[in-house]
PLY file of the C-alpha trace (Angstrom):
ply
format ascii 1.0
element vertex 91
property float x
property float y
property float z
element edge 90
property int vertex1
property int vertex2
end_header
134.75 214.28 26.20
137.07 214.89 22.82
140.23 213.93 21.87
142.26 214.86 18.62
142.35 212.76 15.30
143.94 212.19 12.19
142.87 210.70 9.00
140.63 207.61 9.62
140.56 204.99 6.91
137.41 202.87 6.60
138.03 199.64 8.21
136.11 197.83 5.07
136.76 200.16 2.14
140.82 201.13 2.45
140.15 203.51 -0.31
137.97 206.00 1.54
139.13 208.25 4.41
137.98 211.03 6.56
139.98 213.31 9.11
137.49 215.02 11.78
138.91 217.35 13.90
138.21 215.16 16.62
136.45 212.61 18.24
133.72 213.02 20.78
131.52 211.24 23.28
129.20 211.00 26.12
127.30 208.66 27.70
123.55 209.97 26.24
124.67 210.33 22.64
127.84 207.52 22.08
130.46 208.56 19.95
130.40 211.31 17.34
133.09 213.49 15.03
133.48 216.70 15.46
134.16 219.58 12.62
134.95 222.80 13.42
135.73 225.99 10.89
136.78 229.36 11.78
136.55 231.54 8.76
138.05 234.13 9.06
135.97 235.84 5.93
133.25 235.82 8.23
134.32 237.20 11.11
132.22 240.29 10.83
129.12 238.60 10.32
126.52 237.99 13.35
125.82 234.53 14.52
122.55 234.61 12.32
123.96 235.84 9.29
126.72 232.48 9.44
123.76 230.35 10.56
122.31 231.24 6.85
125.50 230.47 5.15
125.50 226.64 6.53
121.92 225.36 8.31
118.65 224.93 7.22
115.75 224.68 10.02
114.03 220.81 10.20
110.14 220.10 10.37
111.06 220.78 13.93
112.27 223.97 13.78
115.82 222.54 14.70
118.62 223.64 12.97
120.79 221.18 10.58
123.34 221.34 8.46
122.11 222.24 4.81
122.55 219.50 2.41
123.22 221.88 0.03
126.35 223.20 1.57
129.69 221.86 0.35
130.68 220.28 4.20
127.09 218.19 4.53
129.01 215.42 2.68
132.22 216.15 4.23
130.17 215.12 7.42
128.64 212.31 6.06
131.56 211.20 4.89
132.92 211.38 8.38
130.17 209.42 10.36
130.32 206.66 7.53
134.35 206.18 7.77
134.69 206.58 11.77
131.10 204.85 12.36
129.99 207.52 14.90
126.48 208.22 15.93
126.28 211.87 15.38
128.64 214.80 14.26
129.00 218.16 15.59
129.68 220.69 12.97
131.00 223.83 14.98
131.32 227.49 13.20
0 1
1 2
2 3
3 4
4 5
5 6
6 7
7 8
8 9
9 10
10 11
11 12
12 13
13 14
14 15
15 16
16 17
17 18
18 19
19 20
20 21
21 22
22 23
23 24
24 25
25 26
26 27
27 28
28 29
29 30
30 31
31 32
32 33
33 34
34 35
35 36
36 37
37 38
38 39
39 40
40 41
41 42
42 43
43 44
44 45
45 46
46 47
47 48
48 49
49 50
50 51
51 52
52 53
53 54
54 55
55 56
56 57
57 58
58 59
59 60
60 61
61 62
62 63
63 64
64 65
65 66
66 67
67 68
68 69
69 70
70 71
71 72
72 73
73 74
74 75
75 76
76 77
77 78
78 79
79 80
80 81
81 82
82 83
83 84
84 85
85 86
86 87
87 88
88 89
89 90
């Protein structure tokens, strides 16, 4: 499930906010935010070529976002201000 958001403001720390581009949930995972870009630079790359621009593989051959990569903190910055679980970062 997903619904929209806004900007969030930290219920602690009034002077930090995030806006996700929505909210998500189910009953496995809890709550997470939700980031989605559509670049339109890319948009004649292949699905592998953007998956080098933004994720790195884990020690378990999963892929994550890089922490390299200019929206890693955006997303951090999003699960610490809406207190979600998990994000999903969606190219």
């Amino acid at each position: 499930m997903a619904r929209s958001s806004g900007l969030v403001i930290h219920i602690t720390l009034p002077e930090i906010g995030a806006s996700p581009d929505g909210i998500i949930s189910c009953e496995c995972c809890g709550v997470g935010s939700l980031e989605i870009k559509c670049p339109y630079t890319m948009i004649d790359l292949s699905r592998t070529d953007i998956e080098k621009l933004f994720l790195v593989r884990d020690c378990n051959g999963g892929l994550t976002l890089d922490r390299r990569h200019e929206h890693y903190y955006q997303v951090q910055c999003q699960l610490f201000v809406c207190d979600t679980n998990y994000a999903e970062f969606v190219v």
